[in-house]
N, C-alpha and C positions, 0 to 999 in steps of 0.2 A: 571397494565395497561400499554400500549405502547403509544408513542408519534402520534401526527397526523403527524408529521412532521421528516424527520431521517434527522437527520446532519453527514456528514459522513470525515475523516479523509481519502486525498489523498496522496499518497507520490509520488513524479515526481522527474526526476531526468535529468538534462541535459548534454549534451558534450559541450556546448558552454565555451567558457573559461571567457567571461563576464556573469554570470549567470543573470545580471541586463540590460543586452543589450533585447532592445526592439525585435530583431529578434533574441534570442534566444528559439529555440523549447524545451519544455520540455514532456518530458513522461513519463507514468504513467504504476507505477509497479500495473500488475493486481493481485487482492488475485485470489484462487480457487471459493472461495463462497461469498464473500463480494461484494453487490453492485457495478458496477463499471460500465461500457460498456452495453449502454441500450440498443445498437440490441444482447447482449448476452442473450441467454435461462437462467432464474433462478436456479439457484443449489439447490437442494431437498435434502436432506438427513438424513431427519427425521426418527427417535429422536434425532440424534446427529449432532454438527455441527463442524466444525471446528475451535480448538484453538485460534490458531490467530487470524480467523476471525471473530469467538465470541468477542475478547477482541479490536480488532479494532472498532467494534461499541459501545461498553461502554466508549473505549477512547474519540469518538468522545461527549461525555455529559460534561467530565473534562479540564481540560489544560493538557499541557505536562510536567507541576514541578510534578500534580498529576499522572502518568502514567511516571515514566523513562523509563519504558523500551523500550517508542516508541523511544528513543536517540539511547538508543543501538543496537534497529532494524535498525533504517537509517543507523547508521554507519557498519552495518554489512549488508548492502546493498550496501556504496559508496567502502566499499571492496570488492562485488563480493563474497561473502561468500558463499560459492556450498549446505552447509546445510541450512542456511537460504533461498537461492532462489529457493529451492528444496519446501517449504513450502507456493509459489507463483504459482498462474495459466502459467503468463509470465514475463520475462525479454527484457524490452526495450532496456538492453544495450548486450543483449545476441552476443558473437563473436563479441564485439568491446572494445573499452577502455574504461574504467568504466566511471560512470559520474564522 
C-alpha cells in the first residue's frame, strides 16, 4: 500500500555567505521525475522510473544516518559535479559559483 500523504526530501542550495541570514535565498535542485515544482507537468515513464529519484522518495520515510548516501549526493552537488548534476532536471547554480 502507498501513503495518503508523501513527505518528500528537498535539497536547496544557496550563495549567500551567511546561510542563517534571514535574507538569504535558497534554491532548489530540481530531480528529472521527483515531485518538485507544482506548475510542472508530471513525469510518466512507466514501468520504469528513475534511480535517484526512486530512492529520493524511500529516503524521505527514514533519516539521513539511515540513507548516507544522500551525504554524498549533497556533497557532490556543493562541488558541481558534471556526473552527478547530469542526473537532475536543473541546476540553480548553473554558470555561477557554487553554493
Amino acid at each position: 500500500s502507498i501513503t495518503r500523504e508523501r513527505t518528500e526530501v528537498i535539497l536547496q542550495g544557496t550563495s549567500s555567505l551567511d546561510p542563517n541570514d534571514p535574507t538569504a535565498v535558497w534554491e532548489e535542485f530540481e530531480f528529472k521525475c521527483k515531485p518538485g515544482d507544482l506548475k510542472r507537468r508530471p513525469c510518466l515513464i512507466s514501468p520504469y522510473h528513475y534511480r535517484l529519484d526512486w530512492l529520493m522518495w524511500f529516503a524521505a520515510f527514514q533519516t539521513y544516518e539511515q540513507n548516507e548516501w544522500i551525504i554524498h549526493l549533497a556533497g557532490k552537488l556543493l562541488a558541481q559535479e558534471e556526473e552527478t548534476l547530469s542526473l537532475l532536471a536543473t541546476n540553480p547554480f548553473a554558470g555561477r559559483d557554487p553554493p
